[in-house]
N, C-alpha and C positions, 0 to 999 in steps of 0.2 A: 504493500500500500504506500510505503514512501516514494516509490518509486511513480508513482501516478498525479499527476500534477492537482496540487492540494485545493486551489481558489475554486477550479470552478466543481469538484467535490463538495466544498464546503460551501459554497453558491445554492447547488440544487439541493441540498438537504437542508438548507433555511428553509429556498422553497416550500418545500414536504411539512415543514412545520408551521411555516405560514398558512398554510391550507388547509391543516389538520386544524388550527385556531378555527379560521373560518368555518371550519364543519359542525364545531360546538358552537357559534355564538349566533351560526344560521339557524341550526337545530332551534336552537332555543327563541329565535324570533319567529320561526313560522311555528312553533307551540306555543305562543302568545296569538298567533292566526295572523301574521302576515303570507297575504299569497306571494307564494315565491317568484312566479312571474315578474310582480312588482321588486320583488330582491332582485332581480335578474338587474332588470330595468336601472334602479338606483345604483348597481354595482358599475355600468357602464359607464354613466353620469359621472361618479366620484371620481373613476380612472383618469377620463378626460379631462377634469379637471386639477389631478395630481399631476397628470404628467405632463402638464401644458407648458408652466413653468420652464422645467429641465430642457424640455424641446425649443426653445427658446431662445434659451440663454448658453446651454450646454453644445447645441450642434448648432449656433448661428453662423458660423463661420465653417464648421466640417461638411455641411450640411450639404450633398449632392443636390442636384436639379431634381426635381420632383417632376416627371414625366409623365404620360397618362397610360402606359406598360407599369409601371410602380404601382402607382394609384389602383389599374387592375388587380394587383397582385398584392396589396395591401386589403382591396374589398377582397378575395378570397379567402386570405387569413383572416376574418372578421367575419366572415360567413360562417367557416369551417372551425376557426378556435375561441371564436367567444359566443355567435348567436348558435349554431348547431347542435355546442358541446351543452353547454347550460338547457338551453330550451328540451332538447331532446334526453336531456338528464333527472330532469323535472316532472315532463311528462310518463318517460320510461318510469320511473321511480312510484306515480301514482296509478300505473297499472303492473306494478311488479312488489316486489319486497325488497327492504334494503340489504340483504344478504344475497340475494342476486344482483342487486345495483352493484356491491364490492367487490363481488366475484367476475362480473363481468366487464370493471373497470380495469379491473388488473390484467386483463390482456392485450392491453396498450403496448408491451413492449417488444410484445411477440405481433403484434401488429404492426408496429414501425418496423420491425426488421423488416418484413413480409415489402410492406411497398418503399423502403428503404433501397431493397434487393431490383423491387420493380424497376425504381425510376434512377439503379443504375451509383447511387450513393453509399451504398455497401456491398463490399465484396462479401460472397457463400467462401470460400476459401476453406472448405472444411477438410480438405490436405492437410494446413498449417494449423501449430496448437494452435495461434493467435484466434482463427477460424471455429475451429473445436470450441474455443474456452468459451468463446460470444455465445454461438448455437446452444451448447448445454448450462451457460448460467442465464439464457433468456428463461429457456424451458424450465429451470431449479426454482426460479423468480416468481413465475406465474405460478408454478407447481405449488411452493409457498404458498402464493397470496389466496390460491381456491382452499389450502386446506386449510388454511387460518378463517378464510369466509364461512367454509361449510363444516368443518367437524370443529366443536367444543371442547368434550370431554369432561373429565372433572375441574372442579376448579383446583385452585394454586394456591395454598394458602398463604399468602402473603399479608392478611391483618388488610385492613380499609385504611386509607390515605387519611390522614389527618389534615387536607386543606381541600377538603369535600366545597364542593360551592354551593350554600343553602339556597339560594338564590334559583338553581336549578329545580327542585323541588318545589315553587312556586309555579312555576311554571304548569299548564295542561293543554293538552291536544284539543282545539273549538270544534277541528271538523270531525267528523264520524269515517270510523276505518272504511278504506275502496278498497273492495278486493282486487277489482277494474281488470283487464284484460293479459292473462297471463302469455299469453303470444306475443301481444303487438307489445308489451314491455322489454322483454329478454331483446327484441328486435332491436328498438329504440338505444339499450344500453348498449347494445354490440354496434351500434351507429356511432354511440359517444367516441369507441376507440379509435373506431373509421376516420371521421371527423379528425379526433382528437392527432390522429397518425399523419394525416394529409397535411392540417397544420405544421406538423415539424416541418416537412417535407416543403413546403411551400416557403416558407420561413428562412429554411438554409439555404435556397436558391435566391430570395430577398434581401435576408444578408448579404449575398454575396453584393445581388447589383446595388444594393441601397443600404451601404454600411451605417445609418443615425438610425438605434434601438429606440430612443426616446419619441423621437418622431413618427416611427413607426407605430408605436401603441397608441400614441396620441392619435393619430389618424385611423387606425381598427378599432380603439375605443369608441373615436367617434362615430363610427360608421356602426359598429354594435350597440351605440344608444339609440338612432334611429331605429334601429331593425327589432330592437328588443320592445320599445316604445310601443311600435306598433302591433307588436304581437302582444304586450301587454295591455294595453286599451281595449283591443279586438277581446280578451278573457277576462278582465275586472274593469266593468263599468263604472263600479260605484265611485265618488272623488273620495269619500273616506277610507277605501280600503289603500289608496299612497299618501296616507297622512303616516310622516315619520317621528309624530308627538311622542311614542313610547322609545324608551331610552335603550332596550336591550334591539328596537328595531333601526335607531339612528345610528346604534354603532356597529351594529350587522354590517348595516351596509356600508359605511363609511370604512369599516377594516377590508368588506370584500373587494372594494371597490380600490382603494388605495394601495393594499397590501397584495392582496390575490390576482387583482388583476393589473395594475398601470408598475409595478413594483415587478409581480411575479414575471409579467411577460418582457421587462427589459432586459431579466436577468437570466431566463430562457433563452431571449432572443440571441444573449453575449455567448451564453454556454452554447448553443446550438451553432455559432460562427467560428467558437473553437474546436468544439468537439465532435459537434455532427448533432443528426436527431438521434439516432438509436443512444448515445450517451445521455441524454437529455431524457428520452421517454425512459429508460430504464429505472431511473429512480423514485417513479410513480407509485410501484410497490412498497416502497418504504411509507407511502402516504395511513396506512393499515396499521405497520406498527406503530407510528407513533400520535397517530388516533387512540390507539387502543391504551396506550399507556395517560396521555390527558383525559381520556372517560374513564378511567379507574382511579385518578386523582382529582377530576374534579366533578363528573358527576356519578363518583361510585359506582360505577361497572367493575365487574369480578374477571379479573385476569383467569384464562385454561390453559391446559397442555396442548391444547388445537394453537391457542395464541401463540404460546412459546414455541414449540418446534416450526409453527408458521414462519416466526419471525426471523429464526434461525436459518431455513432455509430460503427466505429472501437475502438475508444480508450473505450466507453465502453462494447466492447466485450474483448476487449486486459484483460481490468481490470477485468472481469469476468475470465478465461481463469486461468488467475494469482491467481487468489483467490482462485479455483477449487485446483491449481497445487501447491500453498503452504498449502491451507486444506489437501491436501493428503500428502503431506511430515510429516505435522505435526503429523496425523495419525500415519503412517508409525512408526515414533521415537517412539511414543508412547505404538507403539505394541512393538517393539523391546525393550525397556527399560522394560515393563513388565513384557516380555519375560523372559527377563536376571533375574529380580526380584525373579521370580518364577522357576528359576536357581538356582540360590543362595539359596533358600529356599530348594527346593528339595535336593540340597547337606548338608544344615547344618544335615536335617532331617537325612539324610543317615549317617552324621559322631556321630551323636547322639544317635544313635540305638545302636553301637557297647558298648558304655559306659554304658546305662542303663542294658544292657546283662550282664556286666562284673559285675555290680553292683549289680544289682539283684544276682548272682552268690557267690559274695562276703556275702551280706547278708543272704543265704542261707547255708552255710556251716558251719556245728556241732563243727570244730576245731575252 
């Protein structure tokens, strides 16, 4: 693990914990009865608004020509990774169960390989360990995250957290359980990774032509207020259901919106120009464990041995994964510096030729 470049490690696993945040304090406002639609909607809002600044001031000057190819490619990522993934997360989730929502979010990583491979931005290489290590710590990752979602077991007795949040307990569900559509659910959530995978994919060709992260969000944020607005209006008519007067729903969205989204996707965006998507989507699964450790600290959920050996076998798939993905960069430099090597050489050779010519020449001549 030393050997794998530490920032944008410790980048994506903010992420994961900024997310995990946002999963309790979402929970806990739409259990006070905000529709989440309307969360959707104000998350888009707050982003645009955080990241306006930065794009501003931070890339006024870095700041490529913004062209109407960009702009295409910015509304994509604003289709596919903010109105898509959310909308069709929301909805899958009200005709499914939340233990299929987690299980079938966590094949985001085996899904970005899948059109990583497609569109030509990851090599199969499954000759080389480098290849090997990627392929079997995707499969160990996800293999983790379903058994963590679907088998329990006993619990773990580790004693109840002593910074429970009463506050959570307050709290009650307004609307009546939907059982709603166990097909068109499971569909919808195997959509989120789809979505969720094309974004990467879209993103590291974006980065490449339109290197300002800040302005990039700031522009998909904007473009997923509109898209989310309108799908929000079209399902909650009433003006009182986006009144943000309760306190646990203005800072819902002000964290999703600031943190998860205009925050999360600059620092995606950076990790995703250095490392690629399959490095970026991989750490998705970590989003599980460290859920599962804030719901047992703050709103008393009972840690199992489904949880633990889950977690286990994510973090080491995650660390295969990484091993795989800096084996191959190291490669990579390798060839390249060879490369150059036998550059260099080939040039001396060529400047060298002309000299022994002239020499020879010189040596030869009767005068």
């Amino acid at each position: 693990m030393a050997n794998v470049d530490f920032v944008p490690f410790l980048a994506m696993v903010t992420v994961q914990v900024g997310y995990a945040g946002m999963m309790i304090t979402s929970k806990l406002a739409m259990d006070s009865g905000m529709n989440p639609f309307v969360l959707v909607t104000y998350r888009q809002v707050f982003a645009t608004l955080a990241t306006i600044p930065f794009a501003l001031l931070l890339e006024r000057k870095t700041r490529p020509r913004i062209t109407v190819p960009i702009l295409l490619h910015i509304f994509l990522c604003s289709i596919t990774g903010a109105f898509m993934n959310q909308v069709f997360y929301f909805v899958g989730l009200n005709n499914s169960t939340p233990t299929i929502a987690c299980a079938m979010g966590n094949i985001l990583p085996a899904m970005t390989f899948l059109f990583a491979l497609i569109f030509r931005q990851e090599s199969f290489g499954i000759k080389s360990k480098a290849g090997q290590a990627k392929v079997i710590g995707t499969l160990v990752c996800v293999g983790g995250a379903m058994l963590l979602s679907f088998y329990h077991g006993p619990y773990i007795g580790i004693g109840d957290s002593r910074i429970h949040w009463t506050y959570a307990n307050k709290m009650t569900d307004k609307h009546p359980t939907n059982k709603g559509n166990f097909l068109l659910g499971p569909f919808l959530l195997l959509s989120i990774s789809a979505a969720w995978a094309l974004w990467f994919i879209i993103q590291a060709k974006l980065s490449r032509k339109f290197p300002a992260p800040y302005t990039t969000t700031t522009l998909m944020s904007l473009m997923a207020s509109i898209e989310c607005a309108v799908t929000g209006a079209a399902i909650e008519h009433r003006v009182t259901a986006w009144s943000l007067s309760s306190g646990i729903r203005l800072i819902s969205a002000i964290y999703a919106g600031c943190i998860c989204s205009a925050l999360a996707f600059c620092v995606m965006s950076w990790c995703i120009e250095r490392k690629g998507p399959l490095y970026t989507a991989v750490f998705n699964p970590l989003l599980l464990v460290i859920t599962a450790i804030l719901s047992w600290a703050l709103l008393q959920e009972k840690l199992t041995v489904g949880i633990l050996v889950g977690s286990t076998l994510i973090i080491a798939g995650l660390y295969c994964v990484l091993w795989g993905k800096d084996k191959e960069a190291k490669a990579k430099i390798a060839e390249e510096m060879e490369a150059a090597v036998m550059c260099r050489e080939r040039e001396d050779l060529e400047l060298q030729l002309p000299s022994h010519r002239n020499g020879s020449n010189v040596h030869h001549d009767p005068n």
